[in-house]
Each structure stands twice: as C-alpha cells, then as structure tokens.
C-alpha positions in Angstrom: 67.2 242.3 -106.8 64.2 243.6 -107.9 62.2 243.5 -111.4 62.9 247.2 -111.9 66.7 247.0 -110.4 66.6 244.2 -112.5 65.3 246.7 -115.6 67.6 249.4 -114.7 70.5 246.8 -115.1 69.8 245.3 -118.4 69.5 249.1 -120.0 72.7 250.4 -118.5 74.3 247.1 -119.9 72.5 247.8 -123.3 74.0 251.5 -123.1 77.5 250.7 -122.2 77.2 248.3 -125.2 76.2 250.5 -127.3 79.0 253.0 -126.2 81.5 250.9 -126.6 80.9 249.3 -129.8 80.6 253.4 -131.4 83.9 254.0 -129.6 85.2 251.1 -131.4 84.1 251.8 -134.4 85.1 255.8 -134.0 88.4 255.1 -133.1 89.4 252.9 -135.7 87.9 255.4 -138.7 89.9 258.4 -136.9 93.2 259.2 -138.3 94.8 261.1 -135.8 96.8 259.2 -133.8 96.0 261.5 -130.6 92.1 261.3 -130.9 91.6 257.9 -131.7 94.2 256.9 -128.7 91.5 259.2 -126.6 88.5 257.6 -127.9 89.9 254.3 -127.6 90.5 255.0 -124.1 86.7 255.7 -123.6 86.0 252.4 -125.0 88.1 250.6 -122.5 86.5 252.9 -119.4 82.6 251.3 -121.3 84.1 248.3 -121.2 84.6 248.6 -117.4 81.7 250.2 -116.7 79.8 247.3 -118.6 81.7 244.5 -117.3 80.4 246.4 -113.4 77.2 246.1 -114.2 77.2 242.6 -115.4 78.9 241.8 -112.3 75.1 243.6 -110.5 74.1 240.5 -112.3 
C-alpha cells in the first residue's frame, strides 16, 4: 500500500468514526422509538464500513 492509499485509509477510518459515534449519540437523545431504531441502524452499517477499512489495514 502506498503512503497516499495509506492516507486515504486513515481519513475514511477517521470518518466512519466520527459517523458512528454522532449516530450513537443521535439515537440515544431521539425519542421516537421508529427514528432512533433507523439511526441506530446507520451506526451499525459505520460500524461495518469502519471495521472494512481497518481490515485495508
């Protein structure tokens, strides 16, 4: 892998971070039951996405 793959990585795993911990955080403050089950269903999909880019790694 290159330096600037190697870049490219380490941002989208920054991202995906960042995604999921607002996700997190969203979903739990929400208190309908229908959104925060959607939003807590996009953390889990940053959590995948993440957890494929650390696997780049």
């Amino acid at each position: 892998m290159t330096s600037k793959e190697l870049l490219y990585v380490e941002d989208a795993l920054g991202h995906e971070k960042f995604m999921k911990c607002c996700s997190k955080d969203t979903s739990a403050m929400l208190q309908d039951p229908a959104l925060s089950a959607y939003i807590g269903g996009l953390e889990k999909k940053h959590e995948e996405i993440y957890n494929k880019f650390l696997n780049l790694l």
